[in-house]
C-alpha positions as CSV (number, residue, x, y, z in Angstrom):
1,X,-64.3,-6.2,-60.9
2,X,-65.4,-9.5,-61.8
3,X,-65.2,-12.0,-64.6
4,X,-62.3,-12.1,-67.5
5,X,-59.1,-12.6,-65.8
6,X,-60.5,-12.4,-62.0
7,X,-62.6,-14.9,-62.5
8,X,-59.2,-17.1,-64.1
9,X,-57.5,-15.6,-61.3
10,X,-59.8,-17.0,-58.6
11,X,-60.2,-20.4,-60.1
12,X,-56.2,-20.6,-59.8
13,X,-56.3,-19.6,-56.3
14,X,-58.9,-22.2,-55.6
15,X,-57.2,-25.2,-57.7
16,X,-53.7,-24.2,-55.9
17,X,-55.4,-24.2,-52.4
18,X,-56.9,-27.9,-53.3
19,X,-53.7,-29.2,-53.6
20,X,-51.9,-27.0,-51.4
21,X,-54.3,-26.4,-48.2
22,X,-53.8,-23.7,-45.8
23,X,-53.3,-25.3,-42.3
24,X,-52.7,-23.7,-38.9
25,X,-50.1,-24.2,-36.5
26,X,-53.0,-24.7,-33.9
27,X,-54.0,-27.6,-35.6
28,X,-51.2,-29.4,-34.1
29,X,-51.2,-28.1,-30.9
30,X,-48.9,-25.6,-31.3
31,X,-49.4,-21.6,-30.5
32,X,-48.8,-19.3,-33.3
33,X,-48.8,-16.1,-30.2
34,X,-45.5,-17.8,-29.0
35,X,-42.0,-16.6,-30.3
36,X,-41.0,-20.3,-30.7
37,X,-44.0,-22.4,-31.4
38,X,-41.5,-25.2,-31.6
39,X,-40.1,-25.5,-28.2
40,X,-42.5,-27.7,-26.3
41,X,-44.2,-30.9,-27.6
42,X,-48.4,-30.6,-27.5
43,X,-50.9,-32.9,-26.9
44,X,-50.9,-34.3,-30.3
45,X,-47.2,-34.1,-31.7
46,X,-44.0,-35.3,-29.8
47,X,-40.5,-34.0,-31.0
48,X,-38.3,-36.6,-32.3
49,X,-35.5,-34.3,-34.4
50,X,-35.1,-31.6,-36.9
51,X,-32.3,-29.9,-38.1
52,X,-31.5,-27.2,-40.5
53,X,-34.3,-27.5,-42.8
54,X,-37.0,-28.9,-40.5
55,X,-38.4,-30.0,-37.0
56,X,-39.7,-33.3,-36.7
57,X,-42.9,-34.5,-34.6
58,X,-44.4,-37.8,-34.0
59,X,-48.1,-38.3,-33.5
60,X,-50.1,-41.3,-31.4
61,X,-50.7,-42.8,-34.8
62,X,-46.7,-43.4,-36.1
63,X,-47.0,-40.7,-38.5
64,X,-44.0,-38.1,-38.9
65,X,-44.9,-34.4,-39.6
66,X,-42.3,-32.4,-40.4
67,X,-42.0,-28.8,-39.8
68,X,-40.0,-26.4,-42.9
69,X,-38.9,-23.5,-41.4
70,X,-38.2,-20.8,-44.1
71,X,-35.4,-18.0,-43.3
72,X,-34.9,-14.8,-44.3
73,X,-35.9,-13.6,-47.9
74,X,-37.9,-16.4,-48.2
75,X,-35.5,-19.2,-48.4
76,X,-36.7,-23.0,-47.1
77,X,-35.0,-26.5,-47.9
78,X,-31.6,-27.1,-49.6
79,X,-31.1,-27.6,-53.4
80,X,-27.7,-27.5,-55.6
81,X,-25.9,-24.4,-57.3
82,X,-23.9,-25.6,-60.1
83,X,-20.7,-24.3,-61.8
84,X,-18.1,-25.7,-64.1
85,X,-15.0,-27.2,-62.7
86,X,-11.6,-28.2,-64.0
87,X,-11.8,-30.1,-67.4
88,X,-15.0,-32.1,-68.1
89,X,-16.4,-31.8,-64.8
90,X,-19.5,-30.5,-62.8
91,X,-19.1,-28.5,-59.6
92,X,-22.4,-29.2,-57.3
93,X,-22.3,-27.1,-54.0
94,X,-25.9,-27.5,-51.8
95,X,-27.3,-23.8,-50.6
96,X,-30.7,-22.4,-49.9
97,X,-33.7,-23.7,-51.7
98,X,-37.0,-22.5,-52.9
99,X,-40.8,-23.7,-52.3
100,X,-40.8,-25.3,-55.6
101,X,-37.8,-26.9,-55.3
102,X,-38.9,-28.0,-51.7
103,X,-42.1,-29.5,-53.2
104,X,-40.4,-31.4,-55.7
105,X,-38.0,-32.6,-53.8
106,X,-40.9,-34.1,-51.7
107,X,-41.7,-35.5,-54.5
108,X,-38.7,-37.2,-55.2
109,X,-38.9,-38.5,-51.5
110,X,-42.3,-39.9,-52.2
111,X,-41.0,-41.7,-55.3
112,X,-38.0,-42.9,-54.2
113,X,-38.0,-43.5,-50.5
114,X,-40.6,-43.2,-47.6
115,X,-44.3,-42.2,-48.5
116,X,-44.6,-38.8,-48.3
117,X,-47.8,-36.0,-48.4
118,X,-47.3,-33.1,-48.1
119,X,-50.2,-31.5,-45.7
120,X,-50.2,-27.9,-46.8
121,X,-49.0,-24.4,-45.8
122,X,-49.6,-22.4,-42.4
123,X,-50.6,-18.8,-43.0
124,X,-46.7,-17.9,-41.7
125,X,-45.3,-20.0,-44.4
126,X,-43.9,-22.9,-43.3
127,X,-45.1,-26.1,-45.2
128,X,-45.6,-29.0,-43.4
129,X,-45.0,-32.5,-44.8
130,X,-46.5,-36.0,-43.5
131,X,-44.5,-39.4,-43.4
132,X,-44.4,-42.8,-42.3
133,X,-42.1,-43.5,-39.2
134,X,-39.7,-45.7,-39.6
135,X,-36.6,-47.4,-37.6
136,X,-33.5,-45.5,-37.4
137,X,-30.6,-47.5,-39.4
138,X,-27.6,-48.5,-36.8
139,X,-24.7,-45.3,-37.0
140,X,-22.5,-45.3,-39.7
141,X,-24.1,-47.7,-41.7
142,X,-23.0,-48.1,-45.5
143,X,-25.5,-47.0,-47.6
144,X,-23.8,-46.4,-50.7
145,X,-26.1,-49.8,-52.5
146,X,-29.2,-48.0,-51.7
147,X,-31.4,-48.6,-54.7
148,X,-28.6,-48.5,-57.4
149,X,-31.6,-49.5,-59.8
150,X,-33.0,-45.9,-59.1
151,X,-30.6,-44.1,-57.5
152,X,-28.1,-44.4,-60.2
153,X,-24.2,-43.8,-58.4
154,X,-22.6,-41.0,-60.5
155,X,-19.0,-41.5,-61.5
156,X,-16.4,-39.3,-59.7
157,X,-15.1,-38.2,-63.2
158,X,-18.4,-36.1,-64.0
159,X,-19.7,-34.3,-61.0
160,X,-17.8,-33.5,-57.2
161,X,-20.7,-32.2,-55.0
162,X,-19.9,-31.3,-51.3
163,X,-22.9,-34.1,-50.0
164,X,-22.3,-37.7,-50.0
165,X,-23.2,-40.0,-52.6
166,X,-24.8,-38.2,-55.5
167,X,-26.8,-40.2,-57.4
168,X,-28.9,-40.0,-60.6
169,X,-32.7,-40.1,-60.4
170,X,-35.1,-38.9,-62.9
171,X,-38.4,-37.5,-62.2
172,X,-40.7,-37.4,-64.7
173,X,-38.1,-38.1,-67.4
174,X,-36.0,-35.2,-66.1
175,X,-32.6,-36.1,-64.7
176,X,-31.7,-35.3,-61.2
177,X,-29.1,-34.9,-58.3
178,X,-29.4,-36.7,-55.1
179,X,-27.4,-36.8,-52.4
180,X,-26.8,-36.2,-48.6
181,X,-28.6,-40.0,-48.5
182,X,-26.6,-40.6,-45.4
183,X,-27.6,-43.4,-42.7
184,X,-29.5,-40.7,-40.6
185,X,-31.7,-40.1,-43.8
186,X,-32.5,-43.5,-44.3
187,X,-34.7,-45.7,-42.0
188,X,-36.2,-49.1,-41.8
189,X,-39.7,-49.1,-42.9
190,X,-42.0,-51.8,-41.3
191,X,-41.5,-54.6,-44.0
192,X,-37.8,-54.2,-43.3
193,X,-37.1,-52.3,-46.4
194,X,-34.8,-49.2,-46.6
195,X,-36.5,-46.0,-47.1
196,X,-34.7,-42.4,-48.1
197,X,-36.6,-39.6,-45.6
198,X,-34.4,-36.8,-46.8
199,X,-32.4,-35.4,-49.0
200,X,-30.5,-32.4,-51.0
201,X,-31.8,-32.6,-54.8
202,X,-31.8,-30.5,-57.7
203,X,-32.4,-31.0,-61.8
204,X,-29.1,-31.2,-63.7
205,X,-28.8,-27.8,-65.4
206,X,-29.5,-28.6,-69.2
207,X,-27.1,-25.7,-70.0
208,X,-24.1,-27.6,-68.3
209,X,-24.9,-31.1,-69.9
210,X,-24.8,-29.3,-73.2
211,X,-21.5,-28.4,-72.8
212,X,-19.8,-31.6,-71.6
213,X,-20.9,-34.5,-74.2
214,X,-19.9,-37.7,-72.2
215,X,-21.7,-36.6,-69.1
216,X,-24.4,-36.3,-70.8
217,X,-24.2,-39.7,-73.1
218,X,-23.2,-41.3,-70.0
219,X,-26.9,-40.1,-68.8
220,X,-28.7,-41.3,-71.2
221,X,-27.3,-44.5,-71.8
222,X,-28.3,-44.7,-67.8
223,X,-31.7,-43.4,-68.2
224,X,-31.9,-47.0,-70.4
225,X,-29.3,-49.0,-68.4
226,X,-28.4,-48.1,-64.9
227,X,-25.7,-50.5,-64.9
228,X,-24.1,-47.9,-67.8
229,X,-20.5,-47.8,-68.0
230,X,-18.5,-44.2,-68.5
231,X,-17.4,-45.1,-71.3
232,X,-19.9,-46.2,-74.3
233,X,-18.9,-50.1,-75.2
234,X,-17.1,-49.8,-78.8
235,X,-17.5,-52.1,-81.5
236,X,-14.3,-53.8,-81.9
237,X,-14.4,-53.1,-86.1
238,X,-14.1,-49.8,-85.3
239,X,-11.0,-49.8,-83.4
């Protein structure tokens, strides 16, 4: 069959494989015959950490490439599940992500911390990301400033979330969770600047911000003023 919607179909596949190559684990050095392609550095890439979501590798060059290993049923990455807690509160609790989520939150990465591409996808599924390298901050450092122009804190009265310091960013005018932005996410890029180099992300559900009014005023008044107080300032000939 050809033309009609084949011909759409195939000019999708094309566009999607432009942005989003294939690329082989062989490219790297590593073996895809192996049951753990993972366990030894090659002549190219040099392990320098990974955890649940990914395995880290440093080239000759500085450059990071990071490794998302997908589980079972297709999972890969962490994002948030949101529920309604007690009164006029949001209840954020990080589980499994998706690819799109994964890509977005690269995204968000990109945007808001270290410069991030991401490289394409290996024939087993497991995208692979590229970043700068950067200097690991010292332990237990406080980064609970970082970028508050940006990375707007969230007040403790709207949303509990079971990673450290949520924040609200928005990506292309949507607004957004961030957290788990601890000191071993954050490194010191080469102009001495700090740089975010993961996180845990997700988009505010619109169907929870419908339903509790101040966080969502709050978020707004934010999007305009990251310095927003809870509370919208009241005029005092209205008292």
């Amino acid at each position: 069959m050809t033309g009609g919607e084949w011909a759409a179909l195939g000019h999708a596949i094309r566009a999607f494989r432009a942005t989003l190559p294939l690329v082989r684990l062989e490219d790297f050095g590593f073996s895809a015959e192996v049951e753990d392609p993972f366990e030894a550095n090659t002549a190219r890439l040099s392990r320098i950490g990974g955890g649940v979501e990914a395995l880290a590798f440093v080239d000759a060059r500085q450059s990071v490439y990071k490794f998302f290993l997908f589980r079972e049923g297709g999972d890969v990455g962490a994002t948030f599940a949101f529920a309604r807690g007690e009164g006029d509160l949001l209840q954020a609790t990080a589980v499994p992500g998706s690819y799109r989520v994964l890509f977005e939150k690269l995204r968000l990465i990109h945007e808001f911390g270290i410069p991030t591409e991401l490289v394409g996808i290996t024939p087993e599924g497991i995208p692979v990301a590229k970043q700068t390298l950067g200097r690991m901050l010292p332990e237990k450092t406080d980064v609970s400033g970082l970028d508050p122009a940006r990375l707007i804190p969230i007040p403790s009265r709207f949303l509990r979330t079971d990673r450290d310091h949520p924040r609200l960013a928005f990506l292309d005018g949507v607004p957004w969770l961030v957290a788990d932005t601890h000191d071993r996410n954050v490194v010191i890029d080469p102009t001495g600047a700090w740089r975010i180099i993961d996180l845990v992300a997700a988009p505010l559900p619109p169907e929870w911000l419908g339903q509790m009014r101040l966080f969502r005023d709050w978020i707004e008044r934010a999007r305009r003023d990251p310095q927003a107080e809870v509370l919208a300032p009241v005029d005092d000939a209205e008292l």
